[in-house]
N, C-alpha and C positions, 0 to 999 in steps of 0.2 A: 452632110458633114457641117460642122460648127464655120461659122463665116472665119477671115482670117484678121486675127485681131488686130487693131491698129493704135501705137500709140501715143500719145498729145500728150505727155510730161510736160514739166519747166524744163528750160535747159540749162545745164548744170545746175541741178537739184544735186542738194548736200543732204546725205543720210543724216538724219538726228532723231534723237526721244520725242516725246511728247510733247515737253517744254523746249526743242529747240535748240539742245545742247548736242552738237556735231558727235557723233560715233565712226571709229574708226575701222572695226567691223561687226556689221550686223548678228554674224553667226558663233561669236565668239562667246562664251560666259567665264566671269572672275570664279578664281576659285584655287585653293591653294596648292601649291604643285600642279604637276601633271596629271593627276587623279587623285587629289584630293577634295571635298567636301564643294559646293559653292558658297557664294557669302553672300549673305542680302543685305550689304550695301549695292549690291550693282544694279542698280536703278536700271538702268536700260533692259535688264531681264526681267524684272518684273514687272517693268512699265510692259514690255512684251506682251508674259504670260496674262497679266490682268486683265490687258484690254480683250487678249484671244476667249479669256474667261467670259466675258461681257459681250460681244459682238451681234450676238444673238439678242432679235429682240422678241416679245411676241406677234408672233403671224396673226394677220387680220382670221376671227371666226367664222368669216364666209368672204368669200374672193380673195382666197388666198394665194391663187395662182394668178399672175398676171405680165403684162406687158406695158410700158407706155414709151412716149416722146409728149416733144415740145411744138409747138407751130403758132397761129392765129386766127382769131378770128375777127372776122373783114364785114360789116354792116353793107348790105346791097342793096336794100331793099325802105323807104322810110316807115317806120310804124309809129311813129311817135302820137300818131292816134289813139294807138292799144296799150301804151305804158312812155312811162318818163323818164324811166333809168337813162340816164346821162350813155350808155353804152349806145342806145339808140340813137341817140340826137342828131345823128348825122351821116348821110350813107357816106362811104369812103372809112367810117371810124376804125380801125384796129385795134385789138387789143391780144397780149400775150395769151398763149393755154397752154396748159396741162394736159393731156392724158391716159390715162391708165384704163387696160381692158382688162377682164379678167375672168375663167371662170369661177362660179359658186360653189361648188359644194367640195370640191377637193382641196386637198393639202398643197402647202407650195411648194411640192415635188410632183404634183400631180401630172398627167398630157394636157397639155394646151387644146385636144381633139376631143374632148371627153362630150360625149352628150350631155347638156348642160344649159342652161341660160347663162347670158355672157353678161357682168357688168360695162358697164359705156359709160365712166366717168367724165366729166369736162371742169377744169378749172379756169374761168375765165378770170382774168385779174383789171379791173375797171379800172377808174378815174375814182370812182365812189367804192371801193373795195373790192374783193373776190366775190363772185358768183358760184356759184358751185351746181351744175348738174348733174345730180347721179341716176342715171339712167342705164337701163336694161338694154339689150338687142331686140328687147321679142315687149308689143304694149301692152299686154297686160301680166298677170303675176298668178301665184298658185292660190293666195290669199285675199279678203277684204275684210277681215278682224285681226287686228294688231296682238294680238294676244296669244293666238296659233302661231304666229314666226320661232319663236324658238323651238315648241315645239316639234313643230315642219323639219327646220334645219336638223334638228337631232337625229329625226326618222332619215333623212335622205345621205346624213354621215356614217358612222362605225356603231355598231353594236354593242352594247357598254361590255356584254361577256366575251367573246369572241374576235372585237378588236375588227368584224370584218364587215361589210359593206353588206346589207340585207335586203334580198327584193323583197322580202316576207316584210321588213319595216317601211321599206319604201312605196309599196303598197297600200298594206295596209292601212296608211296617214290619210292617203290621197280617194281612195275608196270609202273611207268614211265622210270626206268633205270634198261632194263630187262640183263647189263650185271652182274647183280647180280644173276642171275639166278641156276648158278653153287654152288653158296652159299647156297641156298635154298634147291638149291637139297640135299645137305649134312644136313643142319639145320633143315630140315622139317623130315630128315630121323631118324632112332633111334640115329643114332650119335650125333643129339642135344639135346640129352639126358644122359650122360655119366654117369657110375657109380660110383660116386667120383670123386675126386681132382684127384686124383694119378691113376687111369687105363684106362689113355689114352695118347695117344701119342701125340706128339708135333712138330711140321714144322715152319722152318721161315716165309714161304710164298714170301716173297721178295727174289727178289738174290741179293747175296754178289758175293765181291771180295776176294779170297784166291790168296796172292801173295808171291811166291817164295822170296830166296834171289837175285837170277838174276836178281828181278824183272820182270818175268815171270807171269801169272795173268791165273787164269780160271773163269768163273761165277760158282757160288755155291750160292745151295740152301742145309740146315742144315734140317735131321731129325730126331728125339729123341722117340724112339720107345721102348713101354713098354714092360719090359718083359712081359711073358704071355697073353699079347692081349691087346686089346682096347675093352674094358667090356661096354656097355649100359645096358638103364632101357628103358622101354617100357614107351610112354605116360602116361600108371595106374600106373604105378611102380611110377613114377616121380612124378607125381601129387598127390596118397597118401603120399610120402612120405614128398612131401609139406605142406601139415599140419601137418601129424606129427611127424616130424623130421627135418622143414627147414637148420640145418644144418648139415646134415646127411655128407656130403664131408669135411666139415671142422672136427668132429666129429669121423670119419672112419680114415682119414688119422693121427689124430694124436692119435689113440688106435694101427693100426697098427703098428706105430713106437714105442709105449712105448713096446708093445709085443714083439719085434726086428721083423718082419717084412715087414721088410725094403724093398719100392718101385727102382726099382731100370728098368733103361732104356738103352738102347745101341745108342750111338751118328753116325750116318750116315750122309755121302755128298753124292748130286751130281752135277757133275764138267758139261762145258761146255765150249769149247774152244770160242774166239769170231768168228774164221773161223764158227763153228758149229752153235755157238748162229744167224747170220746172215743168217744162211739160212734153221734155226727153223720154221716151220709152221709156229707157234707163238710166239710176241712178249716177250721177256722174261723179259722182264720191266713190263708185264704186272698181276696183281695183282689177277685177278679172272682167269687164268691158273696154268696148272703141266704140268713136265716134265715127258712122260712120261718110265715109270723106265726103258722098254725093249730098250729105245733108250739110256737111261741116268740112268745105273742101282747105286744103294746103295752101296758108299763102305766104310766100314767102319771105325770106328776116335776112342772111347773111350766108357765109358759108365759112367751114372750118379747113384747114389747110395744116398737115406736120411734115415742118418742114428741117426738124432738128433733132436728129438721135441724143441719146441721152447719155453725158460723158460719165457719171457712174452712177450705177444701178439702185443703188439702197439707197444713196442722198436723194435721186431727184424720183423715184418712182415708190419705191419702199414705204419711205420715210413724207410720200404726200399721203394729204390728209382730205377727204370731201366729205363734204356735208348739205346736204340740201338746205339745213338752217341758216348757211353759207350765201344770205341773199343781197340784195341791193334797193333801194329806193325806187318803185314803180314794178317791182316783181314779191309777190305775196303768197305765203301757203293757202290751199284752200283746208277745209275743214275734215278732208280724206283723213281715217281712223289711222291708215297704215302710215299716211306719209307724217301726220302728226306723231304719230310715236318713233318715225326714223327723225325728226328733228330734234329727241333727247339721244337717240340709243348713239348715233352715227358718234358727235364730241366727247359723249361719255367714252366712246372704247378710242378714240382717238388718244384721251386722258391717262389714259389705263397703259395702251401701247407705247405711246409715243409721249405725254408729259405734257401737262398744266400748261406745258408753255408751245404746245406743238404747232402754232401760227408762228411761231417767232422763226422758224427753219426756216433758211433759206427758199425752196421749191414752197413752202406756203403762206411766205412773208407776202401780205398785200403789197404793191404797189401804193396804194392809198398810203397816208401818214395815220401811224396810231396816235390817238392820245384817249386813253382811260384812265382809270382807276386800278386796274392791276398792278400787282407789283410781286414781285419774288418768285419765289417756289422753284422746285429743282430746272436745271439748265438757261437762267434767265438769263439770256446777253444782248437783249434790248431794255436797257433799263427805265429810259423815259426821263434820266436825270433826275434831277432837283426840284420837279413839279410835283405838287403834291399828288398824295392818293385821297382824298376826300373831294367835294365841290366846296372850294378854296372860294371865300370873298376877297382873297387876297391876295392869289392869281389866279383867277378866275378863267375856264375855259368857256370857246364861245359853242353857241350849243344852235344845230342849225335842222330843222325840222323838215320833217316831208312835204311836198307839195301837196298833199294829200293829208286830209285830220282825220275822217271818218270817211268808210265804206258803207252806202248803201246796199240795201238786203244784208246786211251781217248782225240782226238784231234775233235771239234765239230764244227760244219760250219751251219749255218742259223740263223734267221732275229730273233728279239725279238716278240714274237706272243703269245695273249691267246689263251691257245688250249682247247681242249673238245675233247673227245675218242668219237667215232659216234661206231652204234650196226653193227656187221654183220653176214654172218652164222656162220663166225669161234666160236661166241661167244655160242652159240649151241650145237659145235661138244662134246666136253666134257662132259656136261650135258646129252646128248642125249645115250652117251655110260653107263654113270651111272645107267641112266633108264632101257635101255636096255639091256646092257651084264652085269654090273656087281653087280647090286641089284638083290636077290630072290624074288620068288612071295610072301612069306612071308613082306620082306620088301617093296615090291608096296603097298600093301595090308595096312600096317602102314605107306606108306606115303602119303596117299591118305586119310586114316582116321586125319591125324596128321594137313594134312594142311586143311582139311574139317572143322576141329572144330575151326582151328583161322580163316581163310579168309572166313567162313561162317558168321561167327560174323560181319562183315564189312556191314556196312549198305547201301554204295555206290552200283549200280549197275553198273552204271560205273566204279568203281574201279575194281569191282571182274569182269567184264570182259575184261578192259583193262590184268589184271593177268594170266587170263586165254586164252587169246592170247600169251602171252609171254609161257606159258605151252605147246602151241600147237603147238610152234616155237619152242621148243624139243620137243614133242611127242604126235599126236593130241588123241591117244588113252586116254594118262597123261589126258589133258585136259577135256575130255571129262567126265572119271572117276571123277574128278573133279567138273565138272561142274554137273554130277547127284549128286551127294553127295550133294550139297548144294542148291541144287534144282534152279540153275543157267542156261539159256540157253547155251546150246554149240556155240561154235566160231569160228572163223577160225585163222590160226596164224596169227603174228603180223609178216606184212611186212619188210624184212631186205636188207641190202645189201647184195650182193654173196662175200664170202670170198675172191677173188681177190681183193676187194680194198680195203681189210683192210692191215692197216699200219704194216708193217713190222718190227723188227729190222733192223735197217742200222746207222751204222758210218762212217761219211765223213772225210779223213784225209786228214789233210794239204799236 
């Protein structure tokens, strides 16, 4: 049942319009006689009806379902070797967050239980501006060509005729681009199933750049690990509680927090020199890979702490805004295809949804002082006064640079080319250890049931064996299990290249 609402009003709050002007009852409309016509002078009704006309804004195109609160995060750890963000500088630092969970591919009436990868946003708000992490639950992704995302997304929503959810599309996408494979493995596992918003862990998935004041640089990859574990729900568990309790994660996490206990995670990197990154098995640009810990262990950064429900829903969770473009001084994108093109798409739909001016909201206002060059455009009410919008000789802002001027290894040599990532075994090896070392028989057993009941639904036979090649190109045993389950002939695997001619890391310097 829904928690029991509690409410924090002003005291003695006076009903009025928009503008302020006290109404003496709400439910009343002008209008002549006792059944006569209404008049539109009565500004309080259609201040009303207009704003109920408008209230709706549009839902974000993937994580449209979600959850957040408020809390901090607490510097524990000193790194100010690996980067200079001023957020580091000092263990004991705190700084404000944001959070919002969410799943992907549903609508925001969706169940919070839905088999899905979970967004894991963080808005940290600095001394030197917002940070913004937007990270997944699960470290890698179904993609590592930016150009497939939409796509992907389309396959895994509604059917343009039908209006209805299609295993024959959801399929089909994934079986054609079996380097998504690694994805699955973890989505189809209990892990696409998580128990809540809040008890599960969080990965960038992309690597960054953490740069010293030397300007010294290592790849990092950030992860945000819950205390007390990464808790799942079985397929039953999930899908009962989809009926009845679809928002059982939004619901949990914020009873938790009124009760004070408070989720709370410990922030871990890990680093990679470029000598190291170069001569990585695997591409580390690359988006359906980990690093993994025995070569490149956890060391740890801070920890995150929500310790503050959220007093209304569409101001402070709705209506935030993240962006990984969303960085600070001594944290750097690296050159990953995917995450470069999430540093346009993310502000753009920001723009779109929420307005040219969507950092000036409150829940996304930096703490930091603005001063640019913008100015106007719909909803501005930060205006910046009487300073100009050009670089003024005449008042002149003072303009204050990175510790850092230039990165080395960031110098790049080749032709302008559409590229395309081709499959090869490397794309495998990961997948294939999941299966094998470090899932229980318990978890085959549920993942073998889990992907039986969606890709059995697929009405293709070609789909579901093209899939089931890709299975048997990690594990023909997987496959097979698979294939009886759904009473699907068995396959053989899907032909690849051998791991030697898959692309490398390498940067060519001037």
């Amino acid at each position: 049942m829904p928690s029991q609402k509690v409410f924090k009003s002003q005291d003695n709050a006076v009903y009025t319009t928009s503008t302020g002007a006290p109404v003496a009852q709400p439910y009343a409309a002008e209008r002549i006689g006792n059944i006569g016509p209404l008049l539109l002078q009565d500004f309080h009704h259609i201040d009303l009806l207009a704003h109920f006309d408008r209230e709706r804004i549009p839902e974000r195109v993937v994580h449209a379902k979600g959850a957040g609160a408020h809390g901090f995060f607490e510097i524990t750890h000193d790194i100010t070797d690996l980067s200079c963000a001023a957020l580091f500088k000092k263990v004991g630092t705190k700084a404000p967050v944001t959070m919002r969970f969410s799943t992907v591919g549903g609508e925001s009436g969706s169940a919070d239980t839905a088999r899905d990868p979970r967004g894991f946003a963080i808005k940290i708000k600095t001394e030197e501006g917002n940070l913004d992490w937007v990270f997944n639950n699960t470290p890698v992704f179904f993609i590592r060509d930016p150009a497939k995302f939409p796509h992907f997304i389309h396959t895994q929503k509604r059917d343009p005729q039908t209006h209805l959810k299609d295993a024959d599309m959801f399929w089909d996408y994934l079986s054609q681009n079996p380097e998504s494979i690694h994805q699955i493995m973890i989505l189809f596992s209990d892990r696409g199933t998580p128990d809540g918003y809040h008890n599960m862990h969080g990965y960038s998935g992309h690597t960054f750049k953490f740069v010293n004041a030397e300007g010294k640089f290592v790849y990092t990859q950030v992860h945000v690990r819950k205390e007390g574990g990464f808790k799942t729900l079985t397929d039953a568990q999930a899908t009962k509680l989809a009926g009845e309790n679809p928002e059982y994660g939004l619901q949990t996490l914020f009873e938790d927090i009124e009760k004070g206990n408070f989720p709370e995670w410990k922030v871990y990197v890990q680093t990679m020199t470029a000598e190291q990154a170069e001569k990585f098995r695997y591409n580390i640009l690359d988006l359906t890979k980990v690093w993994p810990h025995a070569e490149f262990p956890l060391r740890p950064v801070g920890k995150i702490v929500l310790d503050k429900a959220v007093e209304n829903y569409f101001a402070e969770i709705e209506q935030a805004a993240f962006s990984p473009s969303h960085t600070v001084p001594g944290i750097e994108p690296s050159a990953d295809p995917v995450l470069q093109s999430r540093l346009f798409s993310y502000p753009d739909t920001h723009r779109h949804r929420l307005g040219v001016n969507y950092n000036q909201l409150p829940v996304n206002a930096p703490l930091a002082p603005v001063a640019n060059f913008q100015r106007d455009g719909a909803m501005t009410f930060v205006s910046q006064g009487s300073r100009p919008n050009y670089q003024s000789s005449i008042v002149p802002l003072q303009y204050k640079p990175k510790a850092y001027q230039n990165i080395a290894h960031e110098h790049w040599l080749g032709h302008a080319q559409a590229h395309l990532s081709e499959i090869t075994e490397l794309d495998f090896e990961q997948p294939r250890a999941l299966w094998q070392k470090v899932f229980s028989d318990t978890d085959r057993d549920h993942y073998v049931s889990n992907v039986a009941g969606h890709l059995g639904g697929a009405k293709s036979a070609e789909v579901k064996a093209r899939q089931l090649s890709v299975y048997a190109a990690v594990d023909q045993t997987l496959s097979d299990r698979i294939a009886d389950a759904i009473g699907a002939p068995r396959v053989k695997p899907l032909k690849v290249k051998p791991a030697a001619e898959a692309i490398r890391f390498k940067v060519s310097s001037v």
